[in-house]
C-alpha positions as a Markdown table, in Angstrom:
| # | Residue | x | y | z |
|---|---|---|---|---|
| 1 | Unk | -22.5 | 131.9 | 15.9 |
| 2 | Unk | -19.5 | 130.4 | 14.3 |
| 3 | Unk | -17.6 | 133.1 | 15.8 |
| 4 | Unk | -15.5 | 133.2 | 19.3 |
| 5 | Unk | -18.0 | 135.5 | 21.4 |
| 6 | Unk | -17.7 | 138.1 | 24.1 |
| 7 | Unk | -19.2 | 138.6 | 27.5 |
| 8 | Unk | -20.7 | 142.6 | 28.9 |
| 9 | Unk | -18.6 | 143.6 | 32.1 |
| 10 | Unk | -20.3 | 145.9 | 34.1 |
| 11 | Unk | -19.5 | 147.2 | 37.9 |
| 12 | Unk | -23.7 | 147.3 | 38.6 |
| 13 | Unk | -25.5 | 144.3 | 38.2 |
| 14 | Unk | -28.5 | 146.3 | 37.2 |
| 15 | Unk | -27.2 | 148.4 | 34.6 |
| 16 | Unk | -26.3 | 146.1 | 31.4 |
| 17 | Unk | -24.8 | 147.4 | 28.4 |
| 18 | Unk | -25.7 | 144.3 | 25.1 |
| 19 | Unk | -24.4 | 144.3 | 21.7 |
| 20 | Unk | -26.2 | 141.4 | 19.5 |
| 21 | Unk | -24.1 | 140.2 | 17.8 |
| 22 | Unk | -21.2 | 141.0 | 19.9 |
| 23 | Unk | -19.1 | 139.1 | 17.0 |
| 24 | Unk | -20.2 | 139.7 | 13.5 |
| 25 | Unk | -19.0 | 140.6 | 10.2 |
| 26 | Unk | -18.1 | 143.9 | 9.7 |
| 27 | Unk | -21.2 | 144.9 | 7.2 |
| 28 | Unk | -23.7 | 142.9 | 9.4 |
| 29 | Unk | -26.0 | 146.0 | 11.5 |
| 30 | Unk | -25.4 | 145.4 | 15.0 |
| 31 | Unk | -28.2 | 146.0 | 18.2 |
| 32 | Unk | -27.2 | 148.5 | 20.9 |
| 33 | Unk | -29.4 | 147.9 | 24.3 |
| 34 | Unk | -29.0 | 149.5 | 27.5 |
| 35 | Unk | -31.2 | 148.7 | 30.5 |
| 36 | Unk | -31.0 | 149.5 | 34.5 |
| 37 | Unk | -30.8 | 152.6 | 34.3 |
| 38 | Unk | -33.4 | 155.4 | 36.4 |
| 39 | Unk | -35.8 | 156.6 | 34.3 |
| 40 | Unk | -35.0 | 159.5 | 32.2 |
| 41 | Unk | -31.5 | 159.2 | 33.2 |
| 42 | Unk | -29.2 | 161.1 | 31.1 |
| 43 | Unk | -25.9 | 159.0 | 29.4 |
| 44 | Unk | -23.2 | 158.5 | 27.0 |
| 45 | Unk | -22.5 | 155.6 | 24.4 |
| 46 | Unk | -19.2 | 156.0 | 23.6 |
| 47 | Unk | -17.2 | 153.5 | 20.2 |
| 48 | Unk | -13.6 | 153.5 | 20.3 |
| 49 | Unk | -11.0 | 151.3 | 18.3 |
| 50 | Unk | -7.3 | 151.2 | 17.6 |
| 51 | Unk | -6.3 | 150.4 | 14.3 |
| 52 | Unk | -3.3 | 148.6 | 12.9 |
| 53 | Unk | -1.8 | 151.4 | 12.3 |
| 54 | Unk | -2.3 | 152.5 | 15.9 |
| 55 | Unk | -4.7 | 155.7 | 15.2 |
| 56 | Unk | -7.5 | 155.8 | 17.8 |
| 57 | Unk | -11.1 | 156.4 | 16.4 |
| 58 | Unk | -13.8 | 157.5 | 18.9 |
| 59 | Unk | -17.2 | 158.1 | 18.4 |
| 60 | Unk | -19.9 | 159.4 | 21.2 |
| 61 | Unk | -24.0 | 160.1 | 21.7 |
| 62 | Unk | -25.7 | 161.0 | 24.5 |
| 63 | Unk | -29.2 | 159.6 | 24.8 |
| 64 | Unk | -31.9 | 159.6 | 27.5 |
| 65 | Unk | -33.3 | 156.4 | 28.8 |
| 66 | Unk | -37.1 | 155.7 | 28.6 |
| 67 | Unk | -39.5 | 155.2 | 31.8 |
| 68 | Unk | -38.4 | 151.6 | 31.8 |
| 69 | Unk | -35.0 | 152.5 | 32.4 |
| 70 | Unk | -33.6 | 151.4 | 28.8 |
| 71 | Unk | -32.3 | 152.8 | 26.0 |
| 72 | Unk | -32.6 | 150.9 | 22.6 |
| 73 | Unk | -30.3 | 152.8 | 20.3 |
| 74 | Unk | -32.5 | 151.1 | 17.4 |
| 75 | Unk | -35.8 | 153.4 | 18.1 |
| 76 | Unk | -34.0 | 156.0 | 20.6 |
| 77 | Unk | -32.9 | 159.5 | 19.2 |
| 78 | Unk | -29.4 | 160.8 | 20.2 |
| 79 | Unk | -30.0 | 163.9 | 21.4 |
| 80 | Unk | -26.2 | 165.2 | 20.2 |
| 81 | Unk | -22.8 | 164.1 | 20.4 |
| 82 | Unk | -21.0 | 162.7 | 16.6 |
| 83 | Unk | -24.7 | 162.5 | 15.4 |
| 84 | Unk | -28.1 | 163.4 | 16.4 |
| 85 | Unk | -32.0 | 161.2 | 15.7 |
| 86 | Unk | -32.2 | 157.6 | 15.3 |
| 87 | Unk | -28.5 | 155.7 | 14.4 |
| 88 | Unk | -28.7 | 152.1 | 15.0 |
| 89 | Unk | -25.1 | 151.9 | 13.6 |
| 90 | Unk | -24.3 | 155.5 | 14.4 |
| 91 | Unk | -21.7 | 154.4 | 17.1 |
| 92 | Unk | -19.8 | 153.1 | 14.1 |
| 93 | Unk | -20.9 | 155.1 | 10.7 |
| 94 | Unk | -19.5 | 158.4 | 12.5 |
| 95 | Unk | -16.1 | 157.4 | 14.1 |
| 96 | Unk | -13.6 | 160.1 | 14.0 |
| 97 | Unk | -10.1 | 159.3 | 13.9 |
| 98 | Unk | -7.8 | 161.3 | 16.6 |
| 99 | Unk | -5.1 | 162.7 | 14.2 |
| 100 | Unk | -6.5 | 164.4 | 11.2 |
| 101 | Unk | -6.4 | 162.6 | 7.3 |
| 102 | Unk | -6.4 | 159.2 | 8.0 |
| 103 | Unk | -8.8 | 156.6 | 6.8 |
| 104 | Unk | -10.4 | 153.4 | 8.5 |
| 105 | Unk | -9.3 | 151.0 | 6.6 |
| 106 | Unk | -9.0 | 147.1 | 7.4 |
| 107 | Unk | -5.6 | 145.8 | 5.9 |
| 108 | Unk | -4.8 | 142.4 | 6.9 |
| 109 | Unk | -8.1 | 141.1 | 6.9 |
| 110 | Unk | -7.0 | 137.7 | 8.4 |
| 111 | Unk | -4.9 | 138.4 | 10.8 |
| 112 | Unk | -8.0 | 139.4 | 13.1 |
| 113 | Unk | -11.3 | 141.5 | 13.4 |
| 114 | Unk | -11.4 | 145.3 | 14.2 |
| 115 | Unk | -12.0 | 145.2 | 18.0 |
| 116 | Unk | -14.5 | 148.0 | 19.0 |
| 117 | Unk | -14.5 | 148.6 | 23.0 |
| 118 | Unk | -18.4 | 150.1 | 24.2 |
| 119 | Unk | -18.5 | 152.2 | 26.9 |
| 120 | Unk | -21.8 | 153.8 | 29.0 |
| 121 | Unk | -21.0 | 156.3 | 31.0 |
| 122 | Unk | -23.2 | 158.1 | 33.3 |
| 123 | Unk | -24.6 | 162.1 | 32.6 |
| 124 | Unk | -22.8 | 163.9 | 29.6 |
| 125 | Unk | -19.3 | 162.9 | 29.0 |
| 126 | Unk | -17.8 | 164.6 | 26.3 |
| 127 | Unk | -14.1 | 163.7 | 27.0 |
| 128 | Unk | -14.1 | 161.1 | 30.3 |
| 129 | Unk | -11.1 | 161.3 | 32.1 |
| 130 | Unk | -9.1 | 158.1 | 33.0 |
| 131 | Unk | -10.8 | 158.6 | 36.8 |
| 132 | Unk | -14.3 | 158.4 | 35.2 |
| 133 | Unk | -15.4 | 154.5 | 35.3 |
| 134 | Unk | -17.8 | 153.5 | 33.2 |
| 135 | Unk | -20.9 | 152.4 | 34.0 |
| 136 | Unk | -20.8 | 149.4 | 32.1 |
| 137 | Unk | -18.5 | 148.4 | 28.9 |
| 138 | Unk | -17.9 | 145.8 | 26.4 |
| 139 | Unk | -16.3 | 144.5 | 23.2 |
| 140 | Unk | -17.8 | 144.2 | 19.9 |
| 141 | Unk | -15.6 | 141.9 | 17.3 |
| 142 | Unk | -16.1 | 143.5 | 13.1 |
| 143 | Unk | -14.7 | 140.6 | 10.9 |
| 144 | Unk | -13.4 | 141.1 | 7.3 |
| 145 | Unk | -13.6 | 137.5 | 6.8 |
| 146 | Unk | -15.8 | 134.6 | 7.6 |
| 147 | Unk | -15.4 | 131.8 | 9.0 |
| 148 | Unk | -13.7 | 129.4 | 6.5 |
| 149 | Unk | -12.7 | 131.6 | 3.9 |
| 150 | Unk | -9.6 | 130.6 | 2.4 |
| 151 | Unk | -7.2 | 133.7 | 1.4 |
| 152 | Unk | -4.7 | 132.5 | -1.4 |
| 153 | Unk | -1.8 | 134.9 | -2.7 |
| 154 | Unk | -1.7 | 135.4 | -6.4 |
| 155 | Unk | 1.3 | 135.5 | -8.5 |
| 156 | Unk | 0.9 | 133.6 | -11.6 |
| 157 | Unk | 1.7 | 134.8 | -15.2 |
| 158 | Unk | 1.9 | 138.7 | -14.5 |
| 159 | Unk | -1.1 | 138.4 | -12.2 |
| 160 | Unk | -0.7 | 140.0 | -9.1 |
| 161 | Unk | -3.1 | 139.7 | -6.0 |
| 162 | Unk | -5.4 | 137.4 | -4.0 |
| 163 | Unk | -7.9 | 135.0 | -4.5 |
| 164 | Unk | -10.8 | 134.6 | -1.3 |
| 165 | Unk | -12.5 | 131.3 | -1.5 |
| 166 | Unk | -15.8 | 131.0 | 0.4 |
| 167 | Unk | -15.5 | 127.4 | 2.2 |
| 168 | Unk | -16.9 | 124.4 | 0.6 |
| 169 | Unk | -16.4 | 122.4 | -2.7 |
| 170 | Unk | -17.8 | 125.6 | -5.1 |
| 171 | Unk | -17.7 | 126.1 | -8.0 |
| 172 | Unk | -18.7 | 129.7 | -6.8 |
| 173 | Unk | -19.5 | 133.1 | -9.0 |
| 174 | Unk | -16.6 | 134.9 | -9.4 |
| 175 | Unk | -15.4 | 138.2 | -9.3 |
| 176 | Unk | -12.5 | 140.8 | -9.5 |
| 177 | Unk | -12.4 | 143.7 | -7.5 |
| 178 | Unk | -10.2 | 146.2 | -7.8 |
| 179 | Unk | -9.4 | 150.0 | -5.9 |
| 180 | Unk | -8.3 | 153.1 | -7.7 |
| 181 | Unk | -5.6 | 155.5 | -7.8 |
| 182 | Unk | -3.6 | 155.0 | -5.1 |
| 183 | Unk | -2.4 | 151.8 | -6.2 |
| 184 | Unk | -1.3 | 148.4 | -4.3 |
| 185 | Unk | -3.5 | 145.7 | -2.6 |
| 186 | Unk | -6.7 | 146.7 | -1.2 |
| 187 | Unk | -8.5 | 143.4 | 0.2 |
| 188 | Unk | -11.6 | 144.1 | 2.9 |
| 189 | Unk | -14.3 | 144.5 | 0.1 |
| 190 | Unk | -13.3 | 140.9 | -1.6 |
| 191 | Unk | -12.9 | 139.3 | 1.7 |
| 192 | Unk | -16.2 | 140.5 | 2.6 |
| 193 | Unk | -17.8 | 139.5 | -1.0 |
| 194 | Unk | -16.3 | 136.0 | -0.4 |
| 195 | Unk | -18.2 | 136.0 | 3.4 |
| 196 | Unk | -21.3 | 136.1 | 1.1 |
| 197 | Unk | -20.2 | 133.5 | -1.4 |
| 198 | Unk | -18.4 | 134.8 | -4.2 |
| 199 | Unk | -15.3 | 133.9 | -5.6 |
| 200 | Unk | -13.2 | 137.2 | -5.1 |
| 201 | Unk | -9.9 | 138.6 | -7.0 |
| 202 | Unk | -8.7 | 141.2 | -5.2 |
| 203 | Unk | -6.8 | 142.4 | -8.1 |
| 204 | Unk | -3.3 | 144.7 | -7.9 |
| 205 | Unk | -2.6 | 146.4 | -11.1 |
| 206 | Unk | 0.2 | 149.2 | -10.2 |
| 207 | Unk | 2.2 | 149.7 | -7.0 |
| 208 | Unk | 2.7 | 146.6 | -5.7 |
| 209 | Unk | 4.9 | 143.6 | -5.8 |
| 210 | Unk | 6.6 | 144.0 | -8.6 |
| 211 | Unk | 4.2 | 145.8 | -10.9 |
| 212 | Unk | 5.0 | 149.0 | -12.4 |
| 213 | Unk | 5.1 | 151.8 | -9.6 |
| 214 | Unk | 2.7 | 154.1 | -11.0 |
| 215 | Unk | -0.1 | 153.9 | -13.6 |
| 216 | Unk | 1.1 | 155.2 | -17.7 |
| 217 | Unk | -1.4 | 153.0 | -19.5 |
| 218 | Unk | -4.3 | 150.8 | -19.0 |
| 219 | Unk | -3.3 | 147.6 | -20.4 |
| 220 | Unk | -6.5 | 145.7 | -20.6 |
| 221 | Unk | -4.7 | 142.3 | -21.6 |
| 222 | Unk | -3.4 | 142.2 | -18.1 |
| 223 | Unk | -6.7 | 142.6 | -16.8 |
| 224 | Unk | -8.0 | 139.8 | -19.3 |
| 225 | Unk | -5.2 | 137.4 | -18.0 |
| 226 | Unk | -6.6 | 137.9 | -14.7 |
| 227 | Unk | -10.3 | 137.1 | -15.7 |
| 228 | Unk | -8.8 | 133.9 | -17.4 |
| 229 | Unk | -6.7 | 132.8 | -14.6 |
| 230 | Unk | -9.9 | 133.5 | -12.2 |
| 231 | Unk | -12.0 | 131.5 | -14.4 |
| 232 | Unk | -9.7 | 128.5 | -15.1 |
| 233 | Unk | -10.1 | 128.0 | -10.9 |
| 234 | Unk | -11.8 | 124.7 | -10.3 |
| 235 | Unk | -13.4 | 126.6 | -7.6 |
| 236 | Unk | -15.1 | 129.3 | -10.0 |
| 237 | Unk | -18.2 | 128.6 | -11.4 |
| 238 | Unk | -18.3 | 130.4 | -15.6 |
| 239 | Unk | -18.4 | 130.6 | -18.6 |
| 240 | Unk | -18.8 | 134.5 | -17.2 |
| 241 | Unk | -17.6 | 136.6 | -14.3 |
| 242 | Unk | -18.1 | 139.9 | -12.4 |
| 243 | Unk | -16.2 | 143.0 | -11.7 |
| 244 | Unk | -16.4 | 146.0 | -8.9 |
| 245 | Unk | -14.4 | 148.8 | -9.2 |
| 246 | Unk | -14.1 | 152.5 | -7.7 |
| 247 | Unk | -12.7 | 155.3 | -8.7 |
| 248 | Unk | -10.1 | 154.5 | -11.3 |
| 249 | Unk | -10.3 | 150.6 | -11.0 |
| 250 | Unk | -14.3 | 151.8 | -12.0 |
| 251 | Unk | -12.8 | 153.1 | -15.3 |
| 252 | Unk | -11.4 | 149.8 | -15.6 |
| 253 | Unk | -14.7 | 148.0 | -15.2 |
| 254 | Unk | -16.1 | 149.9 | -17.5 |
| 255 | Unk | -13.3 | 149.1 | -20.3 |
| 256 | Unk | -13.2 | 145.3 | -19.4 |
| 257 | Unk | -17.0 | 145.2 | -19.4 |
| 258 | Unk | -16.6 | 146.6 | -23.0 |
| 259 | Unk | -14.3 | 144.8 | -24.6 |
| 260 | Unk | -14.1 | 140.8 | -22.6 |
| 261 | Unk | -17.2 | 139.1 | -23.3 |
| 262 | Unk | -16.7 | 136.9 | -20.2 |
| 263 | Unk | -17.9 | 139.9 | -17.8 |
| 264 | Unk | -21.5 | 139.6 | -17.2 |
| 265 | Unk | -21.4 | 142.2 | -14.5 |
| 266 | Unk | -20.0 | 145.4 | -14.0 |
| 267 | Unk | -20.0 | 147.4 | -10.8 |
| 268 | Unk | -18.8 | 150.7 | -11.5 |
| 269 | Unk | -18.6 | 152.9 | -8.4 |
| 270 | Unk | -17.7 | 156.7 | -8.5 |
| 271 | Unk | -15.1 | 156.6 | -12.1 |
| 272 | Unk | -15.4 | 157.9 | -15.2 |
| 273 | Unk | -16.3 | 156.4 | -18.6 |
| 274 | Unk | -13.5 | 157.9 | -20.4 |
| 275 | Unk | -9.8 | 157.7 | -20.0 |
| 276 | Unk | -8.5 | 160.2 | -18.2 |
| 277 | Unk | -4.8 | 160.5 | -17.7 |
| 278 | Unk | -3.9 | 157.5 | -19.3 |
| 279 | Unk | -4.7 | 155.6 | -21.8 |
| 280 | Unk | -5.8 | 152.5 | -22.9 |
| 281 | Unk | -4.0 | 149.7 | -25.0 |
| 282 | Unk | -5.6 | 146.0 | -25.5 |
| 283 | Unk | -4.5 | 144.0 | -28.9 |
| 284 | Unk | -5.0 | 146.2 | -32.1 |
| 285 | Unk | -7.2 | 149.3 | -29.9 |
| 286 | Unk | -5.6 | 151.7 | -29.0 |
| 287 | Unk | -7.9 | 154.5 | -27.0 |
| 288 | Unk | -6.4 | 158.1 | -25.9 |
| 289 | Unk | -6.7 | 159.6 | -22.8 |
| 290 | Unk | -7.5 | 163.2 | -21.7 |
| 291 | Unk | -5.2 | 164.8 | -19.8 |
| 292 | Unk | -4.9 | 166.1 | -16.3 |
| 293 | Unk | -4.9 | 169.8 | -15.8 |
| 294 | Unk | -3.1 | 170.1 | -12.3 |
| 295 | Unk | -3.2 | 173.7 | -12.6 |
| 296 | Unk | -7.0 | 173.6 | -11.6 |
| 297 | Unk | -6.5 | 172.0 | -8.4 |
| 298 | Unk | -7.5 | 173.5 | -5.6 |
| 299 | Unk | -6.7 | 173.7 | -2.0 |
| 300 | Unk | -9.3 | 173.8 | 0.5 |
| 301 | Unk | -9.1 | 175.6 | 4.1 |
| 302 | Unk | -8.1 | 172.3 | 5.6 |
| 303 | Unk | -5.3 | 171.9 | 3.3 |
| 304 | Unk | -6.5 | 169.6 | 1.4 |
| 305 | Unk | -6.3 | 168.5 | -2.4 |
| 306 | Unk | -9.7 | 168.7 | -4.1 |
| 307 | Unk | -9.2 | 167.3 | -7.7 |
| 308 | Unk | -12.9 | 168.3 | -8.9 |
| 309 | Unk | -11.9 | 170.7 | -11.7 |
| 310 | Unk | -8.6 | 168.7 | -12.8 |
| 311 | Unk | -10.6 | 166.6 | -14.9 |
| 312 | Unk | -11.4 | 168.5 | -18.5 |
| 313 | Unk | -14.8 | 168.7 | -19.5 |
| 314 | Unk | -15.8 | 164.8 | -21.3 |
| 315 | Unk | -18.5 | 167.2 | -23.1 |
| 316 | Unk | -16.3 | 168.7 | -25.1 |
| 317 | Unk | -16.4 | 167.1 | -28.5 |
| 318 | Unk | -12.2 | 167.6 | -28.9 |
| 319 | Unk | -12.2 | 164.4 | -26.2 |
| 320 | Unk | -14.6 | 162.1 | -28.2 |
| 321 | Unk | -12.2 | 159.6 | -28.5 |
| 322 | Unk | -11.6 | 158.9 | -25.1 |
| 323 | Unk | -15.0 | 158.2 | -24.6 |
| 324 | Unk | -14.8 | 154.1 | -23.6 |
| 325 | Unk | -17.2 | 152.7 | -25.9 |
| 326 | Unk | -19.9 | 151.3 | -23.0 |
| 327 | Unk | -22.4 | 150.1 | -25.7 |
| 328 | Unk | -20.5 | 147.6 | -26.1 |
| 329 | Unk | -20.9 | 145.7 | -22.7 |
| 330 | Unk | -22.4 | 142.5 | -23.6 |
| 331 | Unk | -23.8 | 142.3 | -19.9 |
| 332 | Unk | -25.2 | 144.0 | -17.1 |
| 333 | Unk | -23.9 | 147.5 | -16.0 |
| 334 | Unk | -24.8 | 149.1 | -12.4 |
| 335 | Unk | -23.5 | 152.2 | -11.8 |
| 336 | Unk | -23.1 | 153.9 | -8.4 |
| 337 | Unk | -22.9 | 157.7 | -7.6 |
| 338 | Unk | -21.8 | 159.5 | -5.0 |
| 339 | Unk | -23.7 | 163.5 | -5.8 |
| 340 | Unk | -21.3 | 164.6 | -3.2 |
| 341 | Unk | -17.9 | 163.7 | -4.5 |
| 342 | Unk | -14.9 | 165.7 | -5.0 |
| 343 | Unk | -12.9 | 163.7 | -7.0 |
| 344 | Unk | -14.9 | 163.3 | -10.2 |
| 345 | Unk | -18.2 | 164.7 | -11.2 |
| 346 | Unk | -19.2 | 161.1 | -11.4 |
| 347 | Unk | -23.1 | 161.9 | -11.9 |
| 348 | Unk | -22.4 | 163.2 | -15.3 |
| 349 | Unk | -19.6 | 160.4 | -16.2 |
| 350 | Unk | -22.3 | 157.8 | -15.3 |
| 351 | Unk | -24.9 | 160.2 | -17.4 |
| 352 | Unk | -22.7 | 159.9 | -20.0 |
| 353 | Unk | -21.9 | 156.6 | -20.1 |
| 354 | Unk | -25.9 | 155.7 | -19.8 |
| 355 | Unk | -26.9 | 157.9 | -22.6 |
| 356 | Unk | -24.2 | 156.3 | -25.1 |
| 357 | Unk | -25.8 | 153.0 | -24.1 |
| 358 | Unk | -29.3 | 154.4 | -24.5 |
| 359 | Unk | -28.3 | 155.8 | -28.2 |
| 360 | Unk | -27.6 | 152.2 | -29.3 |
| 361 | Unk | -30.6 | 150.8 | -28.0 |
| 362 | Unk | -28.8 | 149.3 | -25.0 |
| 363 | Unk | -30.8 | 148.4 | -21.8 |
| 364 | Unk | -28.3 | 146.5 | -20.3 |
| 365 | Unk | -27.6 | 149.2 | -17.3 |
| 366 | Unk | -28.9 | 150.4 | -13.9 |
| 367 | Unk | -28.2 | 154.1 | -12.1 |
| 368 | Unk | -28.2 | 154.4 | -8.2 |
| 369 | Unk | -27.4 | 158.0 | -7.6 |
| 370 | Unk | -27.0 | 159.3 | -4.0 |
| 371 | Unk | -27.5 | 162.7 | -2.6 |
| 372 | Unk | -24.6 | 163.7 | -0.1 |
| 373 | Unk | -23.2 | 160.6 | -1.0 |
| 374 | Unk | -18.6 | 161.2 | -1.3 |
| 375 | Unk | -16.3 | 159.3 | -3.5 |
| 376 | Unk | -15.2 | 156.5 | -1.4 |
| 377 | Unk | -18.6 | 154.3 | -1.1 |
| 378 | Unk | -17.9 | 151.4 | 0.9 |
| 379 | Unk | -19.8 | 148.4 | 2.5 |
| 380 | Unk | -22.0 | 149.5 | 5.7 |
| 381 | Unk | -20.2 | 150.0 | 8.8 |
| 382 | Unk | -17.4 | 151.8 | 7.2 |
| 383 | Unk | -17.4 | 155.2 | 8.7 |
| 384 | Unk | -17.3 | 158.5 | 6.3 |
| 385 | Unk | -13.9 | 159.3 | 4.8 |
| 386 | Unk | -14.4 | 162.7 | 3.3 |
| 387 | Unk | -10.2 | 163.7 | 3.5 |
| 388 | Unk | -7.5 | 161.3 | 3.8 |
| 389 | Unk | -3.6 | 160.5 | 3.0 |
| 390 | Unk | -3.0 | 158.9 | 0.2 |
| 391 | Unk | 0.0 | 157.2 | -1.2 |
| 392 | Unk | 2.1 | 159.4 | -4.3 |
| 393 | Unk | -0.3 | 162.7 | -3.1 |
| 394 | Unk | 1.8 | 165.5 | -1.3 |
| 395 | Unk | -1.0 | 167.0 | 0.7 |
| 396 | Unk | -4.5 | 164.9 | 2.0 |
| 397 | Unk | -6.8 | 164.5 | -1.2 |
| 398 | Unk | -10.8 | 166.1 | -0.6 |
| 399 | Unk | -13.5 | 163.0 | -1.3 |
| 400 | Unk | -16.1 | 165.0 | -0.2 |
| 401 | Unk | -19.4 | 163.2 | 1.5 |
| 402 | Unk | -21.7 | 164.6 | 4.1 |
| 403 | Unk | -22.3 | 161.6 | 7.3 |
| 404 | Unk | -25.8 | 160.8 | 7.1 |
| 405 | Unk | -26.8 | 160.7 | 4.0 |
| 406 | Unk | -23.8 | 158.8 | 2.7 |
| 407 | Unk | -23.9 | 156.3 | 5.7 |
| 408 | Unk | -27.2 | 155.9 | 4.2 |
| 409 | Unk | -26.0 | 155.3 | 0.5 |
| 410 | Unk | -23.8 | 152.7 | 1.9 |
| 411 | Unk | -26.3 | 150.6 | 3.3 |
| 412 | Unk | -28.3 | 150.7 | 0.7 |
| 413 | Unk | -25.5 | 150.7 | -2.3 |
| 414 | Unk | -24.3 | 147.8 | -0.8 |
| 415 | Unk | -27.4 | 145.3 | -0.9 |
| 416 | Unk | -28.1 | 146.4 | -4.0 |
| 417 | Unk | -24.6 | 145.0 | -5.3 |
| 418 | Unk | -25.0 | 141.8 | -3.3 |
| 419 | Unk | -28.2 | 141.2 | -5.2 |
| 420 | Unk | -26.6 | 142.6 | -8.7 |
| 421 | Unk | -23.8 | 140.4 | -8.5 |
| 422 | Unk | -26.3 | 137.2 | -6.8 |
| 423 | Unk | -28.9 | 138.0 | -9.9 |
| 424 | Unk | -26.0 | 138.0 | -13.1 |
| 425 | Unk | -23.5 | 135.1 | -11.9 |
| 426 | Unk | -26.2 | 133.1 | -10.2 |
| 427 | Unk | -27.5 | 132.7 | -6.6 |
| 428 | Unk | -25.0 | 131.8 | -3.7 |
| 429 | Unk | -26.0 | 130.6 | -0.1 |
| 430 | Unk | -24.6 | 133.5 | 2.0 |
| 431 | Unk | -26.7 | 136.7 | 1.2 |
């Protein structure tokens, strides 16, 4: 491995608790193995991390080891704890942070890995005391970035954001990614997408720098300065390019896949395919938006925001305009629903969208739709966020998501990209 690595510590010499990889990237699945233990023996796997924000998440199962002694959290069932049955990633898919609202979220991806300490402990330990000594204990390293990748700070033109360039000569595929409505710099899924050999534009496009501080108008020119200064990289491998969005930055994939020929791929994950809230401006086109209706916002019983009825029905023909005109797309468009989430009805949206492609004879599209699945689908390893604080909201915002089935979509949502984006821009090396 390419990465610094870690040794087990354990009291016994006969129990050992192994993580293989102990360093890896942070969507790479991990092995759990336990073995030394008396047959039967009843114990607890406990996950913890601090974040850079200093919020502790913790996550705990308690599993019985086989006759041999062992417990191989790839075949064995947790019997309860954060999740029950067969989680190989489970000690990371269902952390829980220790104050309420807030998300997991790498920020400064190359400043250093998430740093995950294991610990076994003996019998049931729900909450071990600071007297309890664990049986054994280790450190697991989860890397945003790979070895090599280059992180370059963007600020050219009106461009805001930054460019991750896999190691090597190139040219690689590129891409833009971009986050939704919360605004600023979001940087862990490009870093990632660059580990696997993409050229990735983590793209800013309102509350940071010295952009506008909130969002009145999607001006797609700014986003087609960004796809020109990408491409002009001697590093970035054309004529076309890809883009990944969520949430509101997935209504902006949608447009740019619409109207700039050089996007060949569109990842659109959880948005809409109208505007909504603001419009859209980009030369002579001019497209309306439909209009929040905060007085349909609801609060649920753990005082959050769920914004699932603020959205007015697209259906309704008086909002025809707004509709972004998808058939356009000149290249491929996957579209990724979460059934689950509370921030848009995003089935429908991608429904939508796909029947207005069908209706022109377009075939140009693909629909992964996930049961249980919330709004904020991320690479594996990323642990359910169904509430959280976000930035301009007065009270945690509802993005709805049951654990296992959307640690599920996430797994699978996320190879599915990898190839996507490998099959339209061309192969890379790192997949």
């Amino acid at each position: 491995s390419p990465f610094p690595r870690f040794q087990a510590q354990h009291p016994s010499a006969m129990i050992q608790l192994r993580v293989t990889p102990e360093t890896s990237l942070a969507d790479t699945p991990v092995r759990i193995h336990v073995s030394g233990l008396a047959p039967t023996q009843l114990v607890t796997l406990q996950s913890s991390l601090t974040d850079e924000r200093g919020v502790q998440f913790q996550a705990r199962a308690f599993y019985r080891a086989d006759e041999a002694g062992e417990v191989d959290v790839e075949r064995a069932a947790a019997t309860g704890g954060d999740y029950v049955g067969v989680w190989p990633m489970g000690l990371f898919w269902f952390l829980k942070p220790e104050k309420l609202f807030h998300r997991l979220m790498k920020r400064d991806v190359m400043s250093g890995p998430f740093c995950f300490q294991l610990n076994l402990f003996d019998s049931f330990q729900l909450l071990p005391p600071p007297e309890v000594v664990p049986l054994a204990t280790c450190t697991v390293e989860r890397w945003y970035v790979g070895p090599g990748v280059e992180r370059v700070p963007i600020k050219e033109g009106r461009v805001r954001g930054a460019l991750f360039l896999p190691p090597g000569p190139g040219p690689f595929p590129g891409v833009i990614d971009m986050f939704g409505g919360a605004g600023g710099l979001i940087e862990f899924r490009a870093s990632l997408l660059a580990s696997r050999g993409f050229a990735v534009l983590a793209l800013a496009f309102f509350g940071y720098d010295d952009l506008p501080r909130v969002l009145v108008e999607v001006d797609l020119e700014y986003f087609e300065e960004a796809a020109n200064l990408l491409l002009k990289h001697p590093k970035v491998r054309g004529p076309g390019l890809g883009v990944i969005g969520v949430s509101k930055g997935a209504e902006v994939t949608l447009a740019m896949a619409a109207f700039l020929e050089k996007v060949v791929a569109a990842v659109w994950i959880n948005g809409t395919g109208f505007l909504n809230g603001t419009p859209l401006r980009y030369k002579g086109v001019h497209i309306p938006h439909i209009p929040y209706c905060p007085e349909r916002l609801l609060i649920t019983e753990m005082a959050a925001l769920d914004n699932y009825h603020v959205f007015e029905d697209p259906r309704d023909p008086a909002h025809a305009a707004a509709a972004i005109p998808v058939e356009k797309a000149r290249g491929e468009v996957l579209f990724v629903v979460g059934e689950a989430d509370r921030n848009f009805n995003s089935k429908l949206f991608a429904e939508m969208a796909i029947e207005r492609m069908k209706s022109h004879g377009k075939k140009n599209y693909t629909l992964l739709s996930y049961p249980g699945a919330g709004h904020l689908i991320e690479p594996p390893g990323s642990p359910l966020c169904s509430i959280s604080l976000i930035r301009g909201s007065p009270k945690p915002v509802h993005w709805g998501g049951e654990p296992e089935p959307h640690a599920k979509a996430q797994e699978h949502s996320w190879q599915e990209i990898l190839k996507f984006l490998d099959r339209c821009l061309g192969s890379t090396s790192n997949l």
